[in-house]
N, C-alpha and C positions, 0 to 999 in steps of 0.2 A: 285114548291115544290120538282119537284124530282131532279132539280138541287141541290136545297140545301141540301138534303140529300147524294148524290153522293160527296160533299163538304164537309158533315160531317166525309163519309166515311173513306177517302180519312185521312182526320185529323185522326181519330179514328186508322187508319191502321197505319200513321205515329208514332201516340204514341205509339201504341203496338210493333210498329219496336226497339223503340227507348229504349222500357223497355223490350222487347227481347233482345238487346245489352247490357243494364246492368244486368239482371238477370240472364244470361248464363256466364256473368262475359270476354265478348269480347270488350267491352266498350273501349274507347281512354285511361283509366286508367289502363287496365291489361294487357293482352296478347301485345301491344305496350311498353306501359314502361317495360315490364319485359322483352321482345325480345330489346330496347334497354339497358338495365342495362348488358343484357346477351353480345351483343357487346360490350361495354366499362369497363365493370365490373366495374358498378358504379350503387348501391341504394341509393336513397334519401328523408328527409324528408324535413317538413317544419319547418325554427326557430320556436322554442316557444316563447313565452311571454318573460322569464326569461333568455333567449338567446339573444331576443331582446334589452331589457333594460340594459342587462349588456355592450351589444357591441354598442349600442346607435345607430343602425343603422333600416334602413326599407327592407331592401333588401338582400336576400341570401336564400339557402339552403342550409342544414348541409347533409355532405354525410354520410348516416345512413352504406353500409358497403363499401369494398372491396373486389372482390372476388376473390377468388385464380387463380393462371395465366392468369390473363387478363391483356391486357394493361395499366389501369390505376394504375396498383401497379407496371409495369413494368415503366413506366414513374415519379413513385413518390406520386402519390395520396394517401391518408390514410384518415381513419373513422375520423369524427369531423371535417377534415376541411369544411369550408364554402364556397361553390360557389358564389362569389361575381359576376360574367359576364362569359357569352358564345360569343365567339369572338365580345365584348365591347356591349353584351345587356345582363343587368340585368336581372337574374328573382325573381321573389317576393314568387312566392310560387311552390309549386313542378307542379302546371298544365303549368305556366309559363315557368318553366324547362325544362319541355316535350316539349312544343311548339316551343323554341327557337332550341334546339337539335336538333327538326328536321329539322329547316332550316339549322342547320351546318352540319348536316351528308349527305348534298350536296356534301360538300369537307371530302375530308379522312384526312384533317388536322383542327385538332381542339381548340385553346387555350382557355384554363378556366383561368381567375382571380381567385387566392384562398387568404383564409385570416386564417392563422394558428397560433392560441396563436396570440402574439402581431406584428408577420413579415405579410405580403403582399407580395405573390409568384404570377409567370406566369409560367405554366407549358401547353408545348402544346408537343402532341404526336398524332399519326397516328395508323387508324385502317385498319389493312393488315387480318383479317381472313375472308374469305369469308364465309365459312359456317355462320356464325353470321349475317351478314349482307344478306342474304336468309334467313335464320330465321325472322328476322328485317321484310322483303319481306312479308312471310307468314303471320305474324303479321298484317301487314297494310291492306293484301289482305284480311284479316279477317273481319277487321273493316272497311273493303267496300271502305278505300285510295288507292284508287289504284293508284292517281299520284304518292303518297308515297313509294308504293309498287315495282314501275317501277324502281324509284330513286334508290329503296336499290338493286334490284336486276342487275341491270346493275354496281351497286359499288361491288357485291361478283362477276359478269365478268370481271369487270377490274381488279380485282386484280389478278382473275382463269380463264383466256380465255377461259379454259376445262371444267369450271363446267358447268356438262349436266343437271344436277337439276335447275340450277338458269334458263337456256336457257327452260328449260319444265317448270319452273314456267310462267314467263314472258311469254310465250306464252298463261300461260292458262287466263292470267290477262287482256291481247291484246282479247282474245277469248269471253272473260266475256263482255268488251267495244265493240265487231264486228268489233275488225280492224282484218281481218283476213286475211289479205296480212302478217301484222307483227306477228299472230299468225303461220300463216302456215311458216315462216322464221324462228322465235326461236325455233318449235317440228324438223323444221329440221337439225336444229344445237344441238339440244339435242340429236340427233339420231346418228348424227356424232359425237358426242364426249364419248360415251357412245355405246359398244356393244351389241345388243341384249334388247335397252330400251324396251321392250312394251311394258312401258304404253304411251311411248311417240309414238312411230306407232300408236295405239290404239286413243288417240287422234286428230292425225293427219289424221286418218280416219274417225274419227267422224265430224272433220272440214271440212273436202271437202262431206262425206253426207247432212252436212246443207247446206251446198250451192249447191246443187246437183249437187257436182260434182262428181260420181259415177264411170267416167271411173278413175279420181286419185286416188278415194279411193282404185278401183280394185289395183291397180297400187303398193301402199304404201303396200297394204296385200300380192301381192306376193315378193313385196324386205321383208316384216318379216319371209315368208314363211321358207327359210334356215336355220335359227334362232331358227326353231322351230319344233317338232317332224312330222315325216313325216303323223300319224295316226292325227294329229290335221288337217291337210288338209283335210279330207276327212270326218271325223264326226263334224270338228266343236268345237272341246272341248277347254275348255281355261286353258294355261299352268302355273303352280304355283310351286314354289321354296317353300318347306317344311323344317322346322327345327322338331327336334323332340326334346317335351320337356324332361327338366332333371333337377335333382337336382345339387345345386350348393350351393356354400355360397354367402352373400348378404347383404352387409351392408349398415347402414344411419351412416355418416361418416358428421363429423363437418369440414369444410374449412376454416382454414384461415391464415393470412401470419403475418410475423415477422421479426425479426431481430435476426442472426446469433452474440450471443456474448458468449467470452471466458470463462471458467471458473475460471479466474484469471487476473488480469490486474494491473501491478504492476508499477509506474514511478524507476526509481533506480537512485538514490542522492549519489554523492559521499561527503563522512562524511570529507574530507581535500580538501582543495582552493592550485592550482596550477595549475602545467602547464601538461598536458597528456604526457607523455613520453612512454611511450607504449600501443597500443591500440589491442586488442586482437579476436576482435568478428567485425563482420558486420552483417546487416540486413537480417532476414530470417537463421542465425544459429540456431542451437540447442544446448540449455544448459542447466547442472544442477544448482542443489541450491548452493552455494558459490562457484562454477568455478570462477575463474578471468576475469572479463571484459577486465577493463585497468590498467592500476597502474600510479599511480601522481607521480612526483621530487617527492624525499624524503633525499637528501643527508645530509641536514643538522639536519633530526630526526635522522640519523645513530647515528652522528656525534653524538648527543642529546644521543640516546640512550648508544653510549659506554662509554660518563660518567658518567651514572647513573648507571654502572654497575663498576666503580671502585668506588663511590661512597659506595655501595652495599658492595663491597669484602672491604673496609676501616672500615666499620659496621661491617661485619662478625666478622675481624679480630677483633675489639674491643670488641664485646661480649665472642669471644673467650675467650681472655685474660683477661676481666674481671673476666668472670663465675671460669677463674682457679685463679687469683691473690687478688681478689676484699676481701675476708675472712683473707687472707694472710695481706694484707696492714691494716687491721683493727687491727689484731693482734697485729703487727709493732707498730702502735700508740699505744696501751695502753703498752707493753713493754717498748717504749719513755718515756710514762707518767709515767710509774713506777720508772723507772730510775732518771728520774726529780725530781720526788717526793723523793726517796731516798737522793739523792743530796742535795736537799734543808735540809730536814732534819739533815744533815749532818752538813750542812754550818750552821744552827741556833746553833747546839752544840756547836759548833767552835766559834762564835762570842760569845754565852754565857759562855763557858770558858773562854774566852782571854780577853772580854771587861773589865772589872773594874779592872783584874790587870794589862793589860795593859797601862791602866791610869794612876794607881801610880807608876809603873814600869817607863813612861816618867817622871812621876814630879821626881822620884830619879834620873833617869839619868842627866833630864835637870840641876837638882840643883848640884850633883855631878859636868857638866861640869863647869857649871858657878865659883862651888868652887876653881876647877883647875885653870882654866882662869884665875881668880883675885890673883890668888899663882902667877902664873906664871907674870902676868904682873909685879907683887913688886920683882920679882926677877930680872924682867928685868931693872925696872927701877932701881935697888942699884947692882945689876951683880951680878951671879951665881957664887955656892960656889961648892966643888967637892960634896956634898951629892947633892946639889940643881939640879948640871948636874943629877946625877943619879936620881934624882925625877922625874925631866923633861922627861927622857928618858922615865920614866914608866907614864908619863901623856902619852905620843906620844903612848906608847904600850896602853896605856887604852883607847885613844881617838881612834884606828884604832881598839878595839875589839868591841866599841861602834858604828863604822862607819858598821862594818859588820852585828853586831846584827841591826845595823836600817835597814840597805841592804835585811838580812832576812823578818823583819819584813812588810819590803814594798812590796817585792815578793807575799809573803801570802796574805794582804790584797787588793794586784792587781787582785788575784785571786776571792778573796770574790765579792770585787765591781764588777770585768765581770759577778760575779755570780748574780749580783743586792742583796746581802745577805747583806751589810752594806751600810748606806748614803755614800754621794759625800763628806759630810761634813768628817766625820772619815777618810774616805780613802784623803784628802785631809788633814789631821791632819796627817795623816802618812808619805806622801809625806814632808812635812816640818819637822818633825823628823828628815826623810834621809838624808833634805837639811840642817839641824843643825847639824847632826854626821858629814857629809861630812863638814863644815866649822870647826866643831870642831878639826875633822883631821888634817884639812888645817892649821890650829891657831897650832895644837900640834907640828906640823912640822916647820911650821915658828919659836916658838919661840926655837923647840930643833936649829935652823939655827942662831937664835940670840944669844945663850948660847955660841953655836961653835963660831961664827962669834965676836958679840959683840952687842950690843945692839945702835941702830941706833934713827934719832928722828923720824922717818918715821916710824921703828917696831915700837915702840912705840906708837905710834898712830894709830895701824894697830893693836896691841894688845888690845888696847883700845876699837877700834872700836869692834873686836870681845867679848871682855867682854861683852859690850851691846846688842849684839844678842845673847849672852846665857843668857840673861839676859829675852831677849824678851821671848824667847824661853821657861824659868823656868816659863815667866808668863804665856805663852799659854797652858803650860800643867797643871800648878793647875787652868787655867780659865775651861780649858775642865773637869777638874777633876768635879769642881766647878760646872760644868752646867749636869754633869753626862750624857755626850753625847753616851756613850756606849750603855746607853738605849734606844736610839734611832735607834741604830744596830739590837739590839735584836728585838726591834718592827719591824723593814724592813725586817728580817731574818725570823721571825714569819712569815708575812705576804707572802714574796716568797715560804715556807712550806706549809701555804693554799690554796695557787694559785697551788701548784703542787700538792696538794691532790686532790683539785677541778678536777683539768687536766684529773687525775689516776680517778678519778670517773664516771667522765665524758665518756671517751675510755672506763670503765667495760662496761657504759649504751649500749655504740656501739656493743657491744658483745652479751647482753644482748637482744639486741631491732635487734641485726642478721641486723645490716646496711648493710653489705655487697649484702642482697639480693634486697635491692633498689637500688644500685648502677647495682647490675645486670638487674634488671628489665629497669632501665633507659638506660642502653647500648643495650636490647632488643627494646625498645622502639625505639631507634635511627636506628636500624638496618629493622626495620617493615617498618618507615616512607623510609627508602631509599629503600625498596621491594618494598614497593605502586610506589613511585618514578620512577623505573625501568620499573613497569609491567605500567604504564601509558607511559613513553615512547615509551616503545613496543610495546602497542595499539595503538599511535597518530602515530608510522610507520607502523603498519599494516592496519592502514584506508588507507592508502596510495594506498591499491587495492580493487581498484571499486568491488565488486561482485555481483553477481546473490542470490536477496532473493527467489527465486523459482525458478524451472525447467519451461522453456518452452521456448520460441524462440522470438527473439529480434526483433520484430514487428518495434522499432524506433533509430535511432541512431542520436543523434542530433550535434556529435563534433567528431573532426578526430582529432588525433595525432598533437602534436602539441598546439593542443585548450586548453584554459584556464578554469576550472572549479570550480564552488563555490558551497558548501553545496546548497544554494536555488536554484539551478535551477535542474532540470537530465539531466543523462547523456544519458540515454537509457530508453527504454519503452519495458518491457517481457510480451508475453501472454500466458498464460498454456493451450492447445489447445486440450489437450491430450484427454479432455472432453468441450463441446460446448454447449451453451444452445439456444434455441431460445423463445424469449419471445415475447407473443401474448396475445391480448386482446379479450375475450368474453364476450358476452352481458350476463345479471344476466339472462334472460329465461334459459341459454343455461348450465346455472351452476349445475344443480340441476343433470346432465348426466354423470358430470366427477369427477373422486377420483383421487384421489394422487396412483400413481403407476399405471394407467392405462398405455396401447401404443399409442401411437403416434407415424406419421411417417411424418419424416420431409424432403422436396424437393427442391434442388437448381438447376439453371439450368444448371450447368458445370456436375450435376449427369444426367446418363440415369435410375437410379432406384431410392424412396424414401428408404431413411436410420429409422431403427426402432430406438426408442424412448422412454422414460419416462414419463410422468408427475410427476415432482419433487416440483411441489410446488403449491398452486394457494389463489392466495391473498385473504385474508378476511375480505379485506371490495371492495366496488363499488362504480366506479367513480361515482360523483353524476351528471354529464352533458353528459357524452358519456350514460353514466349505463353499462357498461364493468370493466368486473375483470382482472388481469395481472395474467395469466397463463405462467407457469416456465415447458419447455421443453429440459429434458437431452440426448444428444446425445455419444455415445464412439465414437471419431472420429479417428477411426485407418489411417494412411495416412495423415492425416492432410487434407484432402477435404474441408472440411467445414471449410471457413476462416471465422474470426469476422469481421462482417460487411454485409456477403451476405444476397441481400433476399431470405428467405425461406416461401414457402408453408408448412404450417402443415395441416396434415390431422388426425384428433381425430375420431375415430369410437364409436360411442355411443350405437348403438346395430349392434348384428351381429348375422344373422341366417344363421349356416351353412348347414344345410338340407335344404333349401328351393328352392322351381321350380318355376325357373329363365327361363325370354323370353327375346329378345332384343324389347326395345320399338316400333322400327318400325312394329310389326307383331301383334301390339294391335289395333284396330280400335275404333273410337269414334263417338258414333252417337248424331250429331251435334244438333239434338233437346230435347235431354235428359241427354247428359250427361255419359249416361249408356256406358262400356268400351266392347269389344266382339273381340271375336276372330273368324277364321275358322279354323276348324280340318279337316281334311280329314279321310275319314272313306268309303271303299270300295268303291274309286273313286268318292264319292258325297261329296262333302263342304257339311259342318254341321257351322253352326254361334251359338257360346258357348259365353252368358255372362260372362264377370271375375270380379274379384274385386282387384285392384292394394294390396299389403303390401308395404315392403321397395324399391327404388328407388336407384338407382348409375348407374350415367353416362346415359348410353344406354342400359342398362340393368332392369328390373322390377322385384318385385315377384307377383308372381299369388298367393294370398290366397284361392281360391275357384272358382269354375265350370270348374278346370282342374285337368287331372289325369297325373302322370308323363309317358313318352312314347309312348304320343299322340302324331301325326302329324301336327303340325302346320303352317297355312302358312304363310309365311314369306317374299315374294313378289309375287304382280299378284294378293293377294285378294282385290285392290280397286273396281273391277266390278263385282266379285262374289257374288252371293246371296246365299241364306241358300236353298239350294238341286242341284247345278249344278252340272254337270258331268266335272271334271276337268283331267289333263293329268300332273303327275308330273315332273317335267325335272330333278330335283336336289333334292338330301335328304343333309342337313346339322346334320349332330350328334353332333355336339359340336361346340361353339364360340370358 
């Protein structure tokens, strides 16, 4: 029975260990995973359901953040991707994670499989901080691994052969186990690397009192002896390094990183296809807005454009000369047309007088000659008597007054017909007239030659003949008479009178209706089209020069002198640098802290100091799979430091108290059964142990809310063995970090 009781014990003790471990919150879940998240600066959670099924797989955790300056943003890492393998073993869920982890953080080289959006990366990087990796130490020694603890701590030796902390860990870890050969090796190397450790003397004299070994303990207490005020030799008192507290400022400051990009990013397309003939700029200049890049060929738009500028001055001068002549030449016409119209007018009077006695004026003439004619032939045939010559002679005188008068008359009516004022017909009636007086001449003369001469049978026959053409002739002019063709004159003559009236009507309406100013407007018109003409020439040669649509500096230059260029591709890539932003993702908890126009201070590693900052923007809506908003950080970048592209640390301060009394976290103590946080003060040579209660956090620094007053002595190393009433010895006052 009492076996089994000492068996329930035993059980009963294990579970209260085991829920000791989780309710104090030291468990393999906290204090380890966040000492490692703290080395690799990698949090994580487990896929969800809806992460699951979208990516169709069983395996991975999604890395819930990154945190500022740690390696894995240094190597590439970012929030949302998914850990698919730690050096080729899967883990399924974040306990997985941890477990696998720690068999890699055996080696300081570590590749994670990542799966981001639709690509599959390997990304492996090395963890060189040792302080972390002691941390890492402390962690595992907490949670009672101590093979684990051994592992981390000899990995923050190898990277810091000096660190005297990891060597006073390690030994206390070896001390905890009784190996105390390797315990009493590592307090003594902490001792060497580190002057004046006590607490590491301190426990290396506590290590040789458990094994009583008494004459090394003496031994290790007088090598601290020097180290230490000569009045502690003699009463005993334990020496502590005090800070005195003070007011300070103190903030709870947001972490996280981003991406350094320009405030402008411009591709620049040259607007004309050819060949680069001059090229003006390289990579990394500085330019303004329309500076000249390059300039393309352009000989043959010269060429282009200097005809479109005599083109241009051909226009001028025609508008010119219209605007002054174009009223003038309208004028002109209806002066023509009046003139014409008079004319006509004229010519109708003309042919209305002349026509009908013209008429009978030929049938008397015609018949007259014909009477002559048939005299003269019976004279010839029976032979001229002395009156008969004298008759003759006055036929010859009548026949040449009659050749002239038809001479006249043909003249005139040559005129009329140019004038179109009489038919072809009349003015062809005239014409045979002429040719009848002319043959009548001709007949008068021949037979005055036959009267001289004598009469022949050849004149005779020749007289003959001519009696039958004045014969013809007497009929032609009473057939016209007969058919009263003159009035057909007067109709033709009429009609050329209306057509010149119309004419003269017509040229008032020009005057009238101001043509002259369409005529102008139309030579304006011609003159406009050759300007567009001209000023589009001189645009397709002045694309001819690539330029800068912004100021800022030529980040790309993709073709050198020479190179061929076409509208679709650029030629160069400008970023305006003058202002930089860095854009960063926050979770929707974290939103609710920051306004637009807060500061920020943004951190790249080529600065020794962070550059203050803006919040210029922050998106309003959230991602629905990360649950982070896209915050917009403005930086002035005087110098041009901050290139697009680096990565940046931002750091957002969400509150800040500047009156508030500030400790470094090392001089706060935690008592491991409660929780409860305490200090020691010192107060007329006796430690005093003052509960506190933390407010904001940064770094290694604390605020003390409560059970301290500003200007108390605090101690600050050497209170691990003091209790609340020792008589202490102080060696060192610190007044300010």
């Amino acid at each position: 029975m009492k076996k089994v009781l000492i068996i329930a014990a035993v059980v009963v003790a294990i579970i209260a260990m085991v829920a000791v471990r989780i309710i104090s919150g030291r468990s393999y879940d906290s204090e380890t995973a966040s000492a490692k998240a703290n080395l690799l600066g990698i949090s994580v959670r487990d896929v969800n359901e809806s992460e699951r099924a979208s990516l169709e797989m069983d395996t991975g955790v999604v890395i819930a953040a990154v945190h500022a300056n740690s390696p894995a943003e240094r190597y590439g890492l970012r929030p949302n991707d998914i850990i698919l393998a730690i050096n080729d073993e899967s883990p399924k869920t974040e306990r997985d994670y941890q477990e696998i982890l720690d068999k890699a953080l055996i080696n300081k080289s570590i590749m994670f499989s990542i799966r981001r959006g639709s690509d599959e990366i390997k990304i492996r990087f090395s963890t060189e901080y040792a302080p972390s990796y002691n941390n890492l130490g402390n962690a595992y020694a907490k949670d009672n691994r101590y093979d684990h603890a051994i592992d981390a701590y000899k990995q923050a030796i190898s990277i810091d052969p000096k660190f005297a902390a990891a060597y006073y860990n390690l030994g206390g870890v070896y001390a905890k186990q009784k190996k105390y050969e390797l315990a009493e090796e590592n307090y003594k190397k902490a001792i060497a690397h580190r002057e004046n450790f006590q607490e590491a003397y301190q426990k290396l004299i506590d290590l040789y009192n458990q094994q009583d070994k008494h004459q090394d303990a003496v031994k290790v207490y007088k090598q601290m002896l020097p180290s230490a005020p000569a009045d502690t030799i003699t009463s005993g008192l334990q020496t502590v390094e005090v800070i005195r507290a003070a007011q300070g400022e103190i903030k709870n400051q947001m972490k996280t990183s981003g991406t350094i990009e320009p405030q402008a990013r411009v591709a620049v397309f040259p607007k004309a296809a050819g060949v680069i003939q001059q090229m003006n700029v390289d990579e990394g200049d500085v330019v303004k807005k329309d500076q000249v890049l390059a300039v393309v060929e352009h000989e043959e738009l010269e060429l282009q454009l200097k005809q479109t500028e005599a083109v241009l001055t051909a226009a001028q001068s025609g508008y010119d000369q219209t605007k002054q002549l174009a009223k003038t030449r309208t004028m002109s016409q209806v002066a023509q047309a009046r003139a014409g119209s008079e004319a006509a007018e004229a010519a109708l009077q003309q042919v209305r007088d002349l026509a009908e006695a013209r008429s009978e004026m030929q049938i008397e003439q015609a018949e007259a000659a014909l009477d002559a004619l048939k005299a003269n032939l019976e004279k010839i045939q029976r032979g001229a008597r002395e009156e008969e010559r004298e008759q003759i002679r006055a036929t010859v005188t009548q026949a040449q007054a009659g050749l002239t008068s038809a001479q006249n008359n043909y003249d005139r009516m040559k005129k009329l017909f140019d004038l179109g004022a009489i038919s072809k017909q009349t003015y062809e009636g005239v014409q045979t007239q002429l040719d009848v007086a002319e043959a009548q001449h001709e007949a008068a003369q021949q037979q005055w030659k036959m009267v001289e001469e004598g009469a022949r049978e050849e004149d005779i026959k020749a007289m003959e003949a001519q009696v039958k053409q004045a014969e013809a002739g007497f009929r032609l002019a009473r057939k016209q008479a007969e058919n009263q063709t003159w009035k057909k004159d007067i109709t033709m003559a009429e009609a050329q009178a209306e057509q010149a009236r119309a004419a003269l009507e017509a040229a008032n309406s020009l005057i009238e209706a101001k043509s002259w100013e369409a005529e102008i407007t139309a030579a304006e018109t011609q003159l406009t089209q050759a300007k567009v003409m001209r000023d589009l020439a001189r645009k397709r040669l002045e694309d001819t020069n690539i330029k800068a649509p912004i100021k800022g500096v030529i980040s790309l230059r993709h073709l050198d002198q020479g190179g061929m260029v076409n509208p679709a591709a650029p030629v160069f890539e400008i970023v305006d640098m003058d202002t930089v932003h860095a854009y960063v993702d926050v979770i929707e908890s974290d939103l609710g802290a920051l306004h637009t126009g807060d500061a920020a201070w943004v951190h790249v590693n080529v600065l020794n100091e962070p550059v203050k900052g803006r919040i210029s923007s922050i998106s309003p809506t959230v991602d629905e799979v990360s649950r982070t908003a896209k915050i917009e950080v403005t930086v002035k970048n005087a110098g041009y430091l901050l290139k697009p592209g680096m990565f940046a640390q931002v750091f957002i301060p969400t509150d800040v108290h500047s009156a508030a009394l500030v400790l470094p976290r090392s001089a706060v103590m935690e008592d491991e059964s409660s929780d409860n946080k305490y200090v020691f003060i010192i107060n007329s040579g006796k430690s005093r142990k003052i509960p506190v209660e933390y407010g904001l956090t940064e770094g290694s620094m604390v605020e003390i809310v409560s059970g301290l007053e500003p200007g108390a002595m605090v101690v600050l190393s050497g209170q691990q063995n003091l209790k609340d009433g020792d008589f202490v010895q102080i060696v060192n006052v610190i007044e300010k970090l």
